[in-house]
C-alpha positions in Angstrom: 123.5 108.2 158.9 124.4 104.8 160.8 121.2 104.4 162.5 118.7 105.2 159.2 121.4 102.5 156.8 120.7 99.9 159.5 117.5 101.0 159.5 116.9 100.9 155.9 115.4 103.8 155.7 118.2 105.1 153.6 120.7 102.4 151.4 124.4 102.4 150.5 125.1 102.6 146.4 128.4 101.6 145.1 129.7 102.9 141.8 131.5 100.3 139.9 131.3 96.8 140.4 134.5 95.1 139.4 137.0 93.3 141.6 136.9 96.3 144.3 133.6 97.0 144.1 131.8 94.2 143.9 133.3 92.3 147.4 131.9 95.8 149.0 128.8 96.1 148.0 127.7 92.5 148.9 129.6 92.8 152.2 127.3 95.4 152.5 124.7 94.1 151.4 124.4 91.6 154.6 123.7 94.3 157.0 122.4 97.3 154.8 120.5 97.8 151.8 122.9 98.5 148.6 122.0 99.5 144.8 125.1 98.2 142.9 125.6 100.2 140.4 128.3 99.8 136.3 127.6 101.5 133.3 128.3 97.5 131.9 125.0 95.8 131.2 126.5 92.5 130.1 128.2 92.8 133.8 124.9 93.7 135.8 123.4 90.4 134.4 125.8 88.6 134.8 125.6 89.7 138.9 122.1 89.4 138.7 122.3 85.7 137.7 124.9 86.0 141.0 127.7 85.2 138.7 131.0 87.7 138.8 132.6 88.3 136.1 135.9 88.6 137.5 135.7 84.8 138.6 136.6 86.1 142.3 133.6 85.3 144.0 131.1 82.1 144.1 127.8 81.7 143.7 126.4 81.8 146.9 128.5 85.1 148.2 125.2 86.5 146.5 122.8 84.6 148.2 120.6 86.5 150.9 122.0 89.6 150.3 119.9 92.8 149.7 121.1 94.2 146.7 119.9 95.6 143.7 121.9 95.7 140.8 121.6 98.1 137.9 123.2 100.1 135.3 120.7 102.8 135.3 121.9 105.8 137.3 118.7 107.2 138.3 118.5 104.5 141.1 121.3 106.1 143.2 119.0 108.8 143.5 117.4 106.0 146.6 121.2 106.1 147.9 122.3 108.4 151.3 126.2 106.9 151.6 127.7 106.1 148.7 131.2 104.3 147.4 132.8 105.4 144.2 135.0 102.0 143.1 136.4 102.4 139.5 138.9 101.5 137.6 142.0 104.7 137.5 144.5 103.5 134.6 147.3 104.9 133.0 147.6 105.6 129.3 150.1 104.8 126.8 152.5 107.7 128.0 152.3 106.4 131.7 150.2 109.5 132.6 146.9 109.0 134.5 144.0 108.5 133.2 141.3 109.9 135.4 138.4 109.5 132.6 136.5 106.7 134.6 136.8 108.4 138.0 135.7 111.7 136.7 132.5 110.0 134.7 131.8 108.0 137.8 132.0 111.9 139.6 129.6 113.2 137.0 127.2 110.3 137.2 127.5 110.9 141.0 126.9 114.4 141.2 123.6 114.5 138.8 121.9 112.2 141.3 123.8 113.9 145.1 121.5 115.1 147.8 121.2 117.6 150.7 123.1 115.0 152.9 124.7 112.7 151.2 128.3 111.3 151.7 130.6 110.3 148.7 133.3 108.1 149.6 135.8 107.4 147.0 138.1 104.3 147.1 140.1 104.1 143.7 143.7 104.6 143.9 144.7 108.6 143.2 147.5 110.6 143.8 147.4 112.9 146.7 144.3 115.8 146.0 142.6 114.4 143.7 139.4 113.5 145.4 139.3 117.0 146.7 140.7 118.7 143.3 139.5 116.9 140.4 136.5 115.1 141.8 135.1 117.1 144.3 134.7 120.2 141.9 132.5 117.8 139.5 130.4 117.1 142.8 129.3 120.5 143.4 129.0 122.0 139.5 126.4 118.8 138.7 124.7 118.7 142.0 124.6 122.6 142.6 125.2 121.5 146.2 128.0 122.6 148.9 130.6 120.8 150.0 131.2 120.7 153.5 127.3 122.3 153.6 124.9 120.2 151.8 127.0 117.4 151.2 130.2 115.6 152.8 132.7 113.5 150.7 136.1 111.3 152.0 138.4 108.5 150.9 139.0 105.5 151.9 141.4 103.3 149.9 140.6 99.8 148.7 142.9 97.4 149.7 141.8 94.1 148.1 144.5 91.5 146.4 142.9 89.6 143.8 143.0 85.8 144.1 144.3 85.8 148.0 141.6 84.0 149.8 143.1 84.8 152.9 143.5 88.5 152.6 140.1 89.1 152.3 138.3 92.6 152.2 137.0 91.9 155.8 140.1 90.8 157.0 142.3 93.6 156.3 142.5 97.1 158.4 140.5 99.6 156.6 142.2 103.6 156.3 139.2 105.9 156.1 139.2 109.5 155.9 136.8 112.6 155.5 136.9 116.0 154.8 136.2 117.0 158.1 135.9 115.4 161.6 132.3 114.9 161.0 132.6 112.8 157.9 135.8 111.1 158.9 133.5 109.8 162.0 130.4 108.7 159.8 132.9 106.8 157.0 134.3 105.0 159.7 131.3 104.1 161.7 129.8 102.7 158.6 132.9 101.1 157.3 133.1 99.6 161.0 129.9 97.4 160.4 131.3 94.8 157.8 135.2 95.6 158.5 136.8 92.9 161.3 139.9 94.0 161.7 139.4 97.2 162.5 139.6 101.0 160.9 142.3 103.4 161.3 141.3 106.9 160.8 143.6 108.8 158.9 143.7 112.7 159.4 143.1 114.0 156.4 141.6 113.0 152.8 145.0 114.1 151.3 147.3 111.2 153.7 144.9 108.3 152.7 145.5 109.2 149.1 148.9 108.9 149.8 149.3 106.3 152.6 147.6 103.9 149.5 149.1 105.3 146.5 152.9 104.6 148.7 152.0 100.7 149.4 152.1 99.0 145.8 155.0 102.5 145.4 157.4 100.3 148.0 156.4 96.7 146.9 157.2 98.0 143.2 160.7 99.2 144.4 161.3 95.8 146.0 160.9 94.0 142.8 162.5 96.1 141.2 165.6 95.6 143.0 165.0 91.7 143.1 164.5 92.6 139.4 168.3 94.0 139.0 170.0 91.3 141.4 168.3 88.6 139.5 170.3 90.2 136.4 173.6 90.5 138.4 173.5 87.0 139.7 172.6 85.4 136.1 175.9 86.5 134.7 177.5 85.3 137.8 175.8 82.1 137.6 174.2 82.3 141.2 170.6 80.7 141.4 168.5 84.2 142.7 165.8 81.7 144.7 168.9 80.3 146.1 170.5 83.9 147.3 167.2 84.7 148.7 166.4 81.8 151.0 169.8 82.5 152.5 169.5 86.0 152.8 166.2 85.3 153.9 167.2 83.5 157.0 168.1 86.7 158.9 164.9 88.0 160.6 164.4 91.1 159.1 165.3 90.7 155.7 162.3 91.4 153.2 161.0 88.5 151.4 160.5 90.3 147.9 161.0 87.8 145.0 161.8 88.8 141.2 159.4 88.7 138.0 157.4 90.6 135.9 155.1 93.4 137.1 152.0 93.6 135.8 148.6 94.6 136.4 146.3 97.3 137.6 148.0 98.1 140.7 151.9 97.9 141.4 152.5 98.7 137.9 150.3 101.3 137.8 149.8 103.1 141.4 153.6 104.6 141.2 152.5 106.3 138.2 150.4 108.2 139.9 152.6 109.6 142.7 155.7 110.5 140.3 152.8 112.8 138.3 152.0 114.2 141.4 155.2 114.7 142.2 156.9 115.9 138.9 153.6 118.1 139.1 155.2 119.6 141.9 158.4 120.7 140.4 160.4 117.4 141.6 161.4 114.2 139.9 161.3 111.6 141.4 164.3 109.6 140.5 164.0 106.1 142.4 160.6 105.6 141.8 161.0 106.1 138.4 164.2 104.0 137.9 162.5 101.3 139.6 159.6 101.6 137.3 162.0 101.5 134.2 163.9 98.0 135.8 160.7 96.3 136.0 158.7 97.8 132.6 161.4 96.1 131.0 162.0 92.4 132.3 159.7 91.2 129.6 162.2 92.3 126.8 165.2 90.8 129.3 163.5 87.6 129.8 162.5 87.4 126.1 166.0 88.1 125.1 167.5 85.9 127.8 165.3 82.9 125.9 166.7 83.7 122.5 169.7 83.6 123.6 169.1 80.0 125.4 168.2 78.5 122.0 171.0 80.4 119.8 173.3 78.5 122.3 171.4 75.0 121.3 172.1 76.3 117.9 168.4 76.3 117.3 167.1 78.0 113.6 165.3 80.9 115.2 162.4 81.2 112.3 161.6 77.5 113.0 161.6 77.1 116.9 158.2 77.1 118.8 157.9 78.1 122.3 154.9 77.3 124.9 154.5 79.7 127.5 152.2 78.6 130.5 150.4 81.7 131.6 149.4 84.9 130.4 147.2 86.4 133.1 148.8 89.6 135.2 149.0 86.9 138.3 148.4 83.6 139.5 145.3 82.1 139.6 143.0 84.9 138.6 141.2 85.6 134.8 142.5 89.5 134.8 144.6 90.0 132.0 144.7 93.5 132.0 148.3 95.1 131.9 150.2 91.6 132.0 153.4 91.9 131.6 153.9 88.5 130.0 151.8 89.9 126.6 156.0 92.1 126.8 157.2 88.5 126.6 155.3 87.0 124.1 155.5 90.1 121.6 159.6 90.4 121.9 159.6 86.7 121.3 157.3 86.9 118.0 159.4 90.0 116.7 162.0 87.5 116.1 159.6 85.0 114.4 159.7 82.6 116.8 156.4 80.5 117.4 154.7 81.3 120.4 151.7 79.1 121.9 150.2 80.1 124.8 147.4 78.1 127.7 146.1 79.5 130.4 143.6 77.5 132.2 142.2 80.8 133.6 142.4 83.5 131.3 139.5 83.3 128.5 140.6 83.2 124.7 138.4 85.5 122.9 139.5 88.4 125.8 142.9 87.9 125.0 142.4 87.7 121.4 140.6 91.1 121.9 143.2 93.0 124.2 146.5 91.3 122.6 146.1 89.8 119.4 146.4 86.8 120.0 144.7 83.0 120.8 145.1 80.8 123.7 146.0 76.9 122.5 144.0 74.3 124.9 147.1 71.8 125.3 150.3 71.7 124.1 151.0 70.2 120.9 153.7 69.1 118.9 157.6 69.3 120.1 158.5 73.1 121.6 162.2 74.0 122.0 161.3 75.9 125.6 159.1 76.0 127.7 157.8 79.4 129.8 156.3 78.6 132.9 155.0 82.5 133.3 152.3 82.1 135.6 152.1 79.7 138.4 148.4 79.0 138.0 148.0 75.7 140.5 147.2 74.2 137.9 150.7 74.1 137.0 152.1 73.6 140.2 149.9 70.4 141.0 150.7 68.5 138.1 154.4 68.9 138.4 154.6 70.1 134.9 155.5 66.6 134.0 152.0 66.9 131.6 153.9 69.6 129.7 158.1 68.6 130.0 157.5 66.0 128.3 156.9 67.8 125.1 160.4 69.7 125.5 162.3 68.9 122.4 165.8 66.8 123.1 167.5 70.0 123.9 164.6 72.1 125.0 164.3 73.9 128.3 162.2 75.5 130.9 162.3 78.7 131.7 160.8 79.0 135.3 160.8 82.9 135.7 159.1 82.2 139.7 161.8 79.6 140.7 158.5 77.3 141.3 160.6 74.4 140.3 164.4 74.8 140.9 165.0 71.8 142.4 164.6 70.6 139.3 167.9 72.3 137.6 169.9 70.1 138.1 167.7 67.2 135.9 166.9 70.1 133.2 167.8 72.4 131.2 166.8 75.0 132.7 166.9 78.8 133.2 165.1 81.4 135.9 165.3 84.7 137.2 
């Protein structure tokens, strides 16, 4: 398999091309020959203009690189190795939703070979690759797993908007389902991967091993989440507590905030299904989960309760909230956790602006319901520094302070700018 990819004689496809799958396939695409598949037109030509639509990648990261991008799925018939890399949500009731992973399996197995090796790398509870998708595989295809076909799993690991972490730059778990497979994934993986692969032993423990790294950051927070309460009604600066804590060598450096996103406030999902599945509930997880699903209502309510004390009329005040992507310096809006504050805060009739220098309008408008404002206007009663785009950071937020009302204050919910409390008014987790 190795020798006819560097060959070119056969190519690697990856299926889905969004923040996870695009970084692959063109780190791929410098030593093999990729098709670069998404059922999104409007995306493919977008990457074949070598633009990415999820404002991660520049230009010329799709430069030299040979790669074919398409949306019709007839062209991964040409593909021998290929990576499955979509999107695995939860739905309004915090149960997965599998419907993208399982079209992505059927779109797979109508086009899978004598041969061919399916590697999946979106984030699933342990045996589902083997239980949901796999099953999918051999109905379309009409193939044998283990026979005529091998599959494995391989979890992505990418953080969006760290330009250090890069997917290169991090140690890559791969998995088959059997030594075979596990060898070829890893071999292949090896090419574009510098820091090395760690074979796990089964499919089944690099479902988990993933599925249990946003699990523990999650948990973290969440108790970061619960101190930051504690120490507000003892009034205790948290950022404070935590560089002195923080000088003892093994504490953890977890700071509080709201948890949003398509990873650590989803993934945990995943594993307390599996796990009530199982007969068990898992009560820390899930109490964690509940702590930091709600610090948008706390920190909303924490706000109203700043401007009762300035004895501000509620129905009158306006509030501009800098940020509303899920983190900082990245477009992805999906699952923010600051749409929680914004909607609490208009409940009450309070007037809500919001700018994000990175986050477009119209896809807001779309997914939330509401505009994005292109500067501040007008006098605001408190300010919500949400998101500490660097935009934000490098202008000191003098260019927005200065439109704080006489009593108005900044609520800094990342502690960006607490040596400023004691010149404002001023309020953070």
């Amino acid at each position: 398999m190795l020798e006819s990819l560097r060959n070119k004689e056969n190519q690697i496809g990856v299926v889905g091309l969004g923040y996870v799958g695009l970084p692959i396939a063109l780190e791929f695409a410098k030593k093999f020959k990729v098709v670069g598949f998404d059922i999104n037109t409007d995306r493919v030509d977008l990457m074949k203009n070598g633009i990415d639509p999820s404002n991660e990648l520049e230009k010329e990261e799709f430069e030299e690189k040979d790669i074919t991008f398409t949306d019709d799925p007839k062209v991964l018939e040409q593909c021998s190795f290929i990576v499955v890399a979509v999107p695995t949500p939860i739905d309004k009731h915090y149960q997965p939703n599998l419907s993208p992973l399982l079209k992505a399996s059927q779109t797979v197995g109508s086009i899978l070979k004598k041969g061919d090796i399916v590697v999946y790398e979106s984030t699933v509870y342990p045996g589902c690759t083997e239980e949901d998708c796999l099953p999918i595989l051999e109905s379309l295809s009409g193939l044998n797993a283990g026979v005529d076909f091998k599959i494995g799993y391989s979890p992505e690991r990418i953080n969006p908007g760290d330009k250090e972490h890069t997917l290169t730059k991090i140690t890559k778990v791969t998995s088959g389902m059997d030594q075979d497979s596990s060898d070829i994934i890893a071999s292949v993986y090896r090419e574009i991967i510098e820091a090395g692969i760690y074979q796990a032993s089964s499919i089944k423990v690099a479902e988990a091993a993933k599925v249990i790294e946003n699990t523990q950051r999650d948990l973290n927070i969440a108790l970061m989440n619960e101190l930051s309460m504690i120490f507000d009604k003892l009034d205790i600066n948290t950022y404070e507590v935590l560089e002195a804590a923080g000088t003892k060598w093994n504490f953890l450096k977890f700071k509080p905030g709201l948890v949003g996103g398509h990873c650590i406030g989803v993934d945990p999902y995943y594993l307390t299904y599996k796990a009530q599945e199982e007969g068990m509930v898992p009560k820390v997880i899930l109490s964690g989960r509940n702590t930091n699903d709600g610090m948008g209502a706390y920190v909303a309510k924490r706000t109203i309760q700043k401007l009762v004390g300035n004895r501000v009329d509620i129905s009158k005040s306006r509030i501009l909230v800098l940020g509303t992507t899920f983190k900082e310096n990245v477009s992805d809006i999906r699952n923010s956790k600051v749409v929680d504050v914004i909607n609490e805060l208009k409940d009450f009739s309070i007037g809500v602006e919001v700018l994000d220098p990175h986050a477009d309008s119209d896809e807001v408008n779309g997914e939330y319901g509401y505009e994005l404002v292109r500067e501040p206007s007008g006098e605001y009663d408190a300010i919500i520094l949400a998101v500490i785009h660097n935009e934000f950071l490098n202008s000191g937020l003098e260019n927005y302070l200065k439109f704080l009302s006489k009593n108005g204050f900044l609520v800094d919910l990342k502690g960006a700018f607490k040596e400023k409390q004691s010149e404002l008014n001023y309020w953070s987790l």
